[in-house]
N, C-alpha and C positions, 0 to 999 in steps of 0.2 A: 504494500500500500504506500502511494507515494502523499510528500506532504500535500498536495494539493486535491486529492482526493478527501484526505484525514480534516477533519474542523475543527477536533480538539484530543489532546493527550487523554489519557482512560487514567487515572491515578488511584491504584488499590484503597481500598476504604478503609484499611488501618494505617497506612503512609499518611491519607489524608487528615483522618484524627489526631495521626501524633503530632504534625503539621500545625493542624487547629488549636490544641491545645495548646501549644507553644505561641502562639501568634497576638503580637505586641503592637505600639504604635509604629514600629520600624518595619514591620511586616513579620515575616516567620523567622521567630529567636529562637530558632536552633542552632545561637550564635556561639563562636570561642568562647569561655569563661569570661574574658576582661573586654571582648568585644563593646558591649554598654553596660551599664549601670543599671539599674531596677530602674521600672519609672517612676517612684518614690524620690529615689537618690537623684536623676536627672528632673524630675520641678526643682530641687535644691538648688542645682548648680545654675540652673537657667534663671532662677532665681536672684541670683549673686552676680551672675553676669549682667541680667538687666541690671541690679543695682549701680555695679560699677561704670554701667554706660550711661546710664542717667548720672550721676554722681559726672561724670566726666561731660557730658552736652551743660550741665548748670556752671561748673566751675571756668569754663573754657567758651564761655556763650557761645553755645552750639545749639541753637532748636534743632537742627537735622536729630540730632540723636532723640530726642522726646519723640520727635513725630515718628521717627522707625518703632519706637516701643511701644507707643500708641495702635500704630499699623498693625503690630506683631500681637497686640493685647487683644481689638477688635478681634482678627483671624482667627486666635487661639480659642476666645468665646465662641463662635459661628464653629469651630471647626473642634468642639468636643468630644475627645475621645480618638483625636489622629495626631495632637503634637503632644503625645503623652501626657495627658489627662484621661482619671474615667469622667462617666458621666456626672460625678458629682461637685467635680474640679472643674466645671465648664470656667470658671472668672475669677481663676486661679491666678495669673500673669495680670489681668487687668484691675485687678485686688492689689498685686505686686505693687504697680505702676502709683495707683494710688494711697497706698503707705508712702511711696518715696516720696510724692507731691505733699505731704502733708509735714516733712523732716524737714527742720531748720538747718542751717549749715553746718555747725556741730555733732548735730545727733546724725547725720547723711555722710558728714567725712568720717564718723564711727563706723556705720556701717559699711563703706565703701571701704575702711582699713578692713575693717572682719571679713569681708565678702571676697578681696581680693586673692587670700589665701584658699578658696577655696571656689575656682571658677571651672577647673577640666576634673578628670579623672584620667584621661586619655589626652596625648598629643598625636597628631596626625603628622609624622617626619616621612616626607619621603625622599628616597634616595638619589640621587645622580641620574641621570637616564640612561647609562650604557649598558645593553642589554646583549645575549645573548643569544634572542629570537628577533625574529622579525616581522612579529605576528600581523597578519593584513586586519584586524580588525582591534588594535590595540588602542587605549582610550589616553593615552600619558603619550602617545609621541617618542617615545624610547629610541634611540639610537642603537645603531646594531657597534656591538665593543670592535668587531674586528676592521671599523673605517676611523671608528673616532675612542683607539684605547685608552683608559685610566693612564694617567701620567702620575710622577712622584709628588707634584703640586697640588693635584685634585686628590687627591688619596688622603694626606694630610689636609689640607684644608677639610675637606670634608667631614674626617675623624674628629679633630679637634673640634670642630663646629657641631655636630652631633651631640657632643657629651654634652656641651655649653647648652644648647637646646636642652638635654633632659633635664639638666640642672635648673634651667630657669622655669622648664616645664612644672618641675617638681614643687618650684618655691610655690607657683600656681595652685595645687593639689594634686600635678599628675602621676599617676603610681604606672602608668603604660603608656610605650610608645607602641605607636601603630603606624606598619610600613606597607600600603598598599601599592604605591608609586615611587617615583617615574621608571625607572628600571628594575633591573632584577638585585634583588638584594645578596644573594649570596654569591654573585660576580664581586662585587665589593672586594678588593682586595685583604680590607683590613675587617672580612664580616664575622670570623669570629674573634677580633679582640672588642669588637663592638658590644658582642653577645658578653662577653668579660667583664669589660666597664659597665655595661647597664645592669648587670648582675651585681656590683660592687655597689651601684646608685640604689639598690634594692626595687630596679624597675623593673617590669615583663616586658619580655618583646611580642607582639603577635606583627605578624609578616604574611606578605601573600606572596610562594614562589610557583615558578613554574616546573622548578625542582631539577631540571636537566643534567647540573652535575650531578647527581645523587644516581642518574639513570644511564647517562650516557659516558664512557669510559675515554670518549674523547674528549668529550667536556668536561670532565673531570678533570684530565689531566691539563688543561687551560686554563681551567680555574686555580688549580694550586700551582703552577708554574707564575701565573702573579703574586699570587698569597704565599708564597714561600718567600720572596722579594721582600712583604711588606709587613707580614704578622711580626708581632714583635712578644705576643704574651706567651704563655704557656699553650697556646693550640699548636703554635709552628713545629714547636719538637715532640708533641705530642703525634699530631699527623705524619709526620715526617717516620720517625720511629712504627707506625703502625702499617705506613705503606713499605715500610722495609722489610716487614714480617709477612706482612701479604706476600708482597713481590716471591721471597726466599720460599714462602709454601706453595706458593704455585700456583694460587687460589686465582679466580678469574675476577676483570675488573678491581683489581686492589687499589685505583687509586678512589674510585667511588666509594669502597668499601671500607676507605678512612676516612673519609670526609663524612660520610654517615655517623660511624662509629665517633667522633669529634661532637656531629651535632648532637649524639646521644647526649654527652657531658651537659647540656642544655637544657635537657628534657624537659626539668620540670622550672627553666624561666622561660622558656621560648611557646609559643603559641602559634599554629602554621594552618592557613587556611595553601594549600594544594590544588593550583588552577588546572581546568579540565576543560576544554572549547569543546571537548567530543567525546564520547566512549569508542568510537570506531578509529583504529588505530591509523589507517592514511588519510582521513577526511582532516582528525587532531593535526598529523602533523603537518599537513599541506596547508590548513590554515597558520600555523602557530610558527613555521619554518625556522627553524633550529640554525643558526647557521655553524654550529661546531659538532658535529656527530647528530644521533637522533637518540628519539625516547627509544629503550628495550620497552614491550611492550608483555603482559601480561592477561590473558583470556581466564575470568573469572565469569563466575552464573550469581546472577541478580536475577533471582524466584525464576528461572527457563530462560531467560534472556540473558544470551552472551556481552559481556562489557569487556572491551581492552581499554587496560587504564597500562600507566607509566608504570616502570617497576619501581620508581621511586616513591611513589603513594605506595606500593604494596610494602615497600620496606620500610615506608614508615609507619605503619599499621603492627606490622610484625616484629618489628625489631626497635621501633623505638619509644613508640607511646603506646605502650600495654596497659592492659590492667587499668586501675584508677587515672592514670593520664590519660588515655584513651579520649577525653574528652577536649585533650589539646589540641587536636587535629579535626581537618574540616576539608571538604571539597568546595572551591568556586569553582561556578560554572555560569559563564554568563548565558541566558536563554533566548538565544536567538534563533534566526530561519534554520539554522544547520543542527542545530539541537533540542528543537523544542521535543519533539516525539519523543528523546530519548529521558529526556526529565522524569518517568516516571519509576524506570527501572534503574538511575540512579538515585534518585530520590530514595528507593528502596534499598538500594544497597548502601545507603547511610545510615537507614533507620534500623539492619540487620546487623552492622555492622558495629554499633555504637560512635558513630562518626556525628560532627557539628557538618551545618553544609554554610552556603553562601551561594544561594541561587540567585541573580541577578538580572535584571533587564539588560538589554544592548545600552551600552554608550556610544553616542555617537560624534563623540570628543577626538582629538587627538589624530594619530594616522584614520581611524575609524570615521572622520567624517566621510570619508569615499562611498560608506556601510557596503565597505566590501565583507564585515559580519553583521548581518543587515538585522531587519529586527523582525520578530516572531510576527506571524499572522493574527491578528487581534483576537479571532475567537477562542486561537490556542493559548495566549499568551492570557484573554482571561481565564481561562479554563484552570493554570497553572497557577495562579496568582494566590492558592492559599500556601504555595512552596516559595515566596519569592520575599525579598528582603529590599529594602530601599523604598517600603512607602514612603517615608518623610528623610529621604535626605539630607534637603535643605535645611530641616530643624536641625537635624544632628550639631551642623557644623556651629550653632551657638554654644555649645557644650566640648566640641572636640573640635577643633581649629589647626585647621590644616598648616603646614609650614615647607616649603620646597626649596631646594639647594637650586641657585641662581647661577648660570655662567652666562653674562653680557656684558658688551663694553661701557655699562654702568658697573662693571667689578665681580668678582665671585663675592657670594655670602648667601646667606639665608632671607627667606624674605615668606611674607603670610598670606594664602592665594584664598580669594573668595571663593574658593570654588574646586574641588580635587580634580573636575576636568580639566579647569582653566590654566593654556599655558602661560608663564612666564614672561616667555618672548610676546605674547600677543599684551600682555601688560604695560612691558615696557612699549611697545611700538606706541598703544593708548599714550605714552604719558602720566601713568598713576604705578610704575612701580615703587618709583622711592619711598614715598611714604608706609609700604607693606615692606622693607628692609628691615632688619631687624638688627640694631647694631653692637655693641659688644657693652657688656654690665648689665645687674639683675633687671633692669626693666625694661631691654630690647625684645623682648618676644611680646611683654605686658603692652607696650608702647604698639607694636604691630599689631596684634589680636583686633585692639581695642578701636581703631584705625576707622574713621569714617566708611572709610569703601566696603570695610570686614562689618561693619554693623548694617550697612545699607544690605549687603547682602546676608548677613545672618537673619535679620528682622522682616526684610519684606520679600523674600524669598524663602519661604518654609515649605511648601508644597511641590508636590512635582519631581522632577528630575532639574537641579540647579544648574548643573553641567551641558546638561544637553538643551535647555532654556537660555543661557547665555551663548551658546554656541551657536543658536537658532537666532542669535539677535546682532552677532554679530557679523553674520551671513548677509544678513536682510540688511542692515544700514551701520557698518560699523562706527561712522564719521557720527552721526547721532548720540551712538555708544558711549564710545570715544569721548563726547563734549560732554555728555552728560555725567560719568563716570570723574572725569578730571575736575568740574565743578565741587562733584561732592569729595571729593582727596583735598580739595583747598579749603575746607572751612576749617581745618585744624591750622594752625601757627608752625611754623618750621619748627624743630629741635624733639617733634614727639610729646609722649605723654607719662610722666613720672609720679610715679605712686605718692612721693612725700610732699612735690609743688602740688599735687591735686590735691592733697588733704589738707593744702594750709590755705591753698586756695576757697578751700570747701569753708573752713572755719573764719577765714577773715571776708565773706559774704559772697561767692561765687566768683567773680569776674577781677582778673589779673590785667 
């Protein structure tokens, strides 16, 4: 049966229960452990955040900021029970808003100190773009490593920039950094002394890879032919030492078979959602194009139906998150025209498995605006929709705020993207990158986050797909965009936004 006969996926009625039962204002939270917060704990933070943004539109005379939280209190009342509220929290946010209108400048720079410590639970870092795939449907724009490879400059810059990030993430309240983007993480030269240091900061990592070293023994061996150059902690002679015993026994693939064994050391800080475009082993890799070796592939039964996954999902199922970890692992799979039919009998082989998933809509960001991974047929894709995660997006990112590694001739660094589709480059072209740079000491990331343009898009952009909504607009009229966007980047004052000028600001009657 081909898709265009088929109208909708058939999804077993106990896949679909556990599904249901799990299903939150984010869509179906059969998420990672530290993926989000309860929706208890997220009214809190979102809570602290309006404050601090209100606190910062009165001190800095900013109405743009009132009227975003205004926007975002209205929406949240009308839209009860989709930006994590139940029914009974309908004017939950627009309650918020109106305590802070009611606080004198003292009692507002008090709560604006209190609140500040305690605005993420997650940072959204992601990594470099140099990838090892070339997937035609990738929503980050990733660069393939073997045109534009990791230099000694970007390796360090990057590392030391990282930590700095968790650190200041941390002062925030983040206890998880979360790497879905721009490239592949464990290409990263220096990716497990990263896993090291965030380990020492008492952070978790959850990462999204596509796992190829772990599968492919030519990729493997590319991977640590950099990482041997740059590690510096205890994995370099740990790896090294176990690919020498491999090699000596004979065993096949040894240098994969260390790099696994490495990530094992991990286990239980690291958290891995395992991307999947396909269960059908040449469709995955023809989309996903590998360009150093390929996935080994593995034929397993999902209740009668054959699935070929990666072997590096099966090793990591088997050999490294067993037992009670078992819950650190996850498949994405974005659900698109090439995958929607198979969603049901992976879906089931998560739920037999004891596996977390991350079923996803198409993006159609990044290389993926061509939608050369185009997007499901609507009747299928509702059909699917009790398996699918990213109802509110755009809320999320008030809570978990995104942060991307910069290379333009405005400088390397770090900088805070409205948007995890949004690239970069297309920021700076706007004219509104600097103000989301994020510069060095504890209030460069606070100063970013908190950034006009990060509030215009945290507050009036909650619904929907935010990535694929900016992407669509700047298709249709970017010069529009563009003007519009740079007005609201200018109503802050050069030099940023400082925790302790805003609170004396706050006490000595709002406006500096």
């Amino acid at each position: 049966m081909t898709i265009a006969q088929e109208t909708a996926p058939s999804i077993p009625p106990d896949v679909l229960d556990f599904f249901t039962s799990r299903r939150g204002a984010f869509g179906a939270m059969n998420l990672l452990p530290s993926h989000l917060p309860t929706e208890a704990r997220i009214r809190q933070l979102v809570k602290n955040v309006m404050t601090v943004d209100y606190g910062i539109g009165i001190a800095y005379n900013a109405p743009l900021y009132e009227e975003y939280l205004q926007s975002f209190a209205d929406e949240s009342a009308r839209s009860c029970g989709t930006v994590g509220l139940d029914n009974t929290h309908g004017s939950v946010y627009a309650d918020q808003l109106a305590r802070l209108r009611s606080l004198d400048g003292t009692q507002l720079a008090h709560e604006v100190s209190k609140a500040s410590t305690d605005t993420m639970e997650t940072v959204n870092l992601f990594i470099p773009k140099q990838c090892n795939m070339s997937c035609r449907g990738c929503y980050a724009a990733a660069v393939p490593v073997t045109t534009r490879p990791y230099t000694d400059s970007l390796v360090e810059s990057y590392f030391q920039g990282s930590l700095a990030m968790a650190r200041q993430a941390k002062l925030l309240g983040a206890r998880t950094v979360y790497t879905s983007g721009d490239g592949e993480p464990t290409l990263f030269p220096r990716f497990f002394d990263l896993l090291e240091e965030f380990q020492k900061q008492g952070m978790q990592w959850l990462l999204f890879t596509a796992g190829l070293a772990f599968s492919s023994e030519s990729a493997a061996e590319s991977v640590w032919e950099s990482a041997r150059q740059h590690l510096r902690g205890v994995s370099r002679e740990r790896i090294a030492r176990r690919l020498h015993d491999f090699s000596r026994d004979g065993q096949p693939d040894p240098t994969v078979r260390a790099l696994l064994a490495e990530l094992a050391e991990y286990r239980e800080q690291v958290q891995i959602y395992h991307s999947l475009w396909s269960p059908d082993a040449a469709r995955n890799s023809a989309i996903r194009r590998p360009l150093t070796g390929d996935y080994r592939y593995v034929t397993v039964d999902s209740r009668g139906t054959e699935l070929s996954l990666p072997s590096s999902l099966i090793a990591m199922i088997d050999q490294i998150f067993t037992g009670d970890l078992r819950e650190r692992l996850g498949i994405e799979m974005p659900v698109s025209d090439i995958s929607v039919f198979d969603l049901p009998a992976v879906a089931a082989y998560v739920v037999d498995r004891g596996l977390r998933s991350y079923f996803e809509p198409t993006i159609l960001t990044g290389r993926n605006k061509a939608r050369d991974l185009g997007e499901a047929p609507p009747a299928a894709l509702a059909a699917s929709a009790p398996l699918l995660v990213r109802t509110l997006c755009g809320f999320r990112n008030v809570h978990q705020p995104t942060v991307k590694y910069v290379e333009h001739r405005a400088g390397n660094g770090f900088a805070a993207s409205p948007g995890m589709g949004v690239d970069t480059s297309d920021l700076w072209s706007m004219g509104v990158l600097g103000p989301l740079m994020i510069d060095e000491g504890d209030d460069g990331l606070f100063s970013a986050v908190h950034s006009p343009l990060m509030a215009y898009a945290n507050y009036v952009h909650i619904t929907g797909c935010k990535c694929n909504d900016f992407a669509a607009e700047l298709a249709r009229d970017r010069e529009t965009i563009a003007a519009r966007w740079r007005e609201i980047s200018a109503v802050m004052p050069s030099g940023g936004i400082r925790r302790e000028e805003l609170r004396t600001r706050l006490r000595g009657g709002g406006i500096g």
